[in-house]
N, C-alpha and C positions, 0 to 999 in steps of 0.2 A: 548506822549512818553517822550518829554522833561522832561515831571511833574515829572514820576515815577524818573526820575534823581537825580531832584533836592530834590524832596521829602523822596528818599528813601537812610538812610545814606551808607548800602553799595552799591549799586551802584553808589554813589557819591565816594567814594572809588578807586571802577574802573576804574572810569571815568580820576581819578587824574594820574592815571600809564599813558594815553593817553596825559597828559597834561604836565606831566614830560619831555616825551622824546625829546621835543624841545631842553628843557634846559640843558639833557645831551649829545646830540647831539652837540650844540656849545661848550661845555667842552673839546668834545672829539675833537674837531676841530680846535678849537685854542690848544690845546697840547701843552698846558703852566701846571709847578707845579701846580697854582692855579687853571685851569679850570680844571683838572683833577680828583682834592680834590672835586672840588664842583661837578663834573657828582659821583664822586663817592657816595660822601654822598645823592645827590640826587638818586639816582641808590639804593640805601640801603633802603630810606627812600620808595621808590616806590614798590620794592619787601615785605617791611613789609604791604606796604598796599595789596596785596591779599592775603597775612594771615587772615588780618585785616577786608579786607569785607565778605568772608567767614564767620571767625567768628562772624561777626556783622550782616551778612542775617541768621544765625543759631540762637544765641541767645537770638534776639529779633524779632526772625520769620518776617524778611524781605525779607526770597525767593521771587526772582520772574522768570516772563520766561524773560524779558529782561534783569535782573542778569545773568542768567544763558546763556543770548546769548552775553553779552559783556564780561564776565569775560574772556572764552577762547584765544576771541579775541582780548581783552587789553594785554593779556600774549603773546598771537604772535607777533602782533603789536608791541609792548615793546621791547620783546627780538630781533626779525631781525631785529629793529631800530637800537638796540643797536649794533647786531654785524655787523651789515650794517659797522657802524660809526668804528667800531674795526680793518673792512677789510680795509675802506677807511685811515685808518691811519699805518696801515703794522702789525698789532697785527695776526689776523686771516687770513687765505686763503680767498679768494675773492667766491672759487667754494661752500667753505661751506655754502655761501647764496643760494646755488640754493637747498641745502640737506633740508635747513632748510622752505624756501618757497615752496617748491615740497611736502612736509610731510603735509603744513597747508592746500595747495590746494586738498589735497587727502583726508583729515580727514575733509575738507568743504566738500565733495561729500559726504561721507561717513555718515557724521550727517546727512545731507537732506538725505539717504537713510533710515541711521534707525530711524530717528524721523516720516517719512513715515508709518513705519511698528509698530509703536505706540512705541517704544523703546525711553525712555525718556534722555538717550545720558546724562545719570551721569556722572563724571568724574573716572574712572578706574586707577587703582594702575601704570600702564607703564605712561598713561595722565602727572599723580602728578608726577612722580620722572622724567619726561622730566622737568616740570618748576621748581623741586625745581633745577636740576641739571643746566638747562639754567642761572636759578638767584646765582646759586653761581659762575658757572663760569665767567658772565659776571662782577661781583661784584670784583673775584679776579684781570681778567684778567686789567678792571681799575685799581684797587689796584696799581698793581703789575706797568703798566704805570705812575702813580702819584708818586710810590715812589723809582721808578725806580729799580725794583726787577727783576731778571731774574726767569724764571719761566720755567717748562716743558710743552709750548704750544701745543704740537702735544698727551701730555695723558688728557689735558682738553676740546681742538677738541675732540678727540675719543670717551669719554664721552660724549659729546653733540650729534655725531654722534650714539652713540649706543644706547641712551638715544630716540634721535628723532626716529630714523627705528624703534624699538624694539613699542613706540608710533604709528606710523604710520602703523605695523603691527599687533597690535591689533587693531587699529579701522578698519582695511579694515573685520579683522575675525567678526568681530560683524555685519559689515554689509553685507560681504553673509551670516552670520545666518537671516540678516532680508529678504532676496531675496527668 
């Protein structure tokens, strides 16, 4: 399994958003001008990359099933890290981690059920506009801390909230169609 990692450049790819969020994580923690600038440019540089492997398992026909099982899970992973570190510094409400880890633990049921019933658990149009919507917000919402911008946080929450259910409740629909 290591191999297909190392060996395959998008999942190396993926692999890197998991490897990032250390480093935005202390950014956001010491909550200085500078470590802000760097989670953020790091934060940017890690959302290009699931464009990035995407495009690069398309491409140059690198699908694989372990692509296909990290990628979701770098983009969860990634984002509640990030908004983990958002709430622990007074950006975001602290309950919206439980909206956002309740939706990835349902949509984990939900894949083991319809990959059970032979449903190959592609990524669907609600899926994609949750992580483009999570990576833009969390990209502003540092911005907006690094350069000290006031912002309307309660319409970029709302967004992520309507973004995550609206996801969560298409994959619950797919998987009573597989029951």
């Amino acid at each position: 399994m290591l191999s297909q990692i190392f060996t395959n450049p998008a999942n190396l790819l993926t692999v890197s958003r998991l490897l990032a969020l250390p480093l935005v994580w202390v950014g956001m923690v010491l909550y200085t001008p500078q470590s802000l600038v760097m989670a953020l440019i790091i934060t940017i540089i890690a959302e290009l990359t699931d464009v990035a492997d995407g495009y690069v398992a398309r491409r140059f026909k690198l699908k694989s099933d372990l692509g296909g099982l990290l990628d979701p899970l770098a983009d969860s992973v990634f984002h509640l890290g990030i908004f983990t570190a958002l709430a622990m510094v007074g950006v975001v409400p602290i309950w919206l981690l439980f909206i956002l880890a309740g939706r990835d633990i349902v949509v984990g049921y939900c894949r083991m059920l319809a990959r059970g019933s032979g449903n190959s658990g592609h990524a669907r149009l609600p899926g994609k506009l949750k992580t483009i919507t999570h990576g833009v917000v969390v990209v502003v919402l540092i911005a907006s801390a690094a350069f000290n911008i006031t912002l309307p946080v309660f319409w970029l929450v709302a967004a992520v909230i309507v973004t995550t259910l609206w996801s969560a409740a298409d994959h619950v629909k797919v998987a009573l169609k597989a029951l």
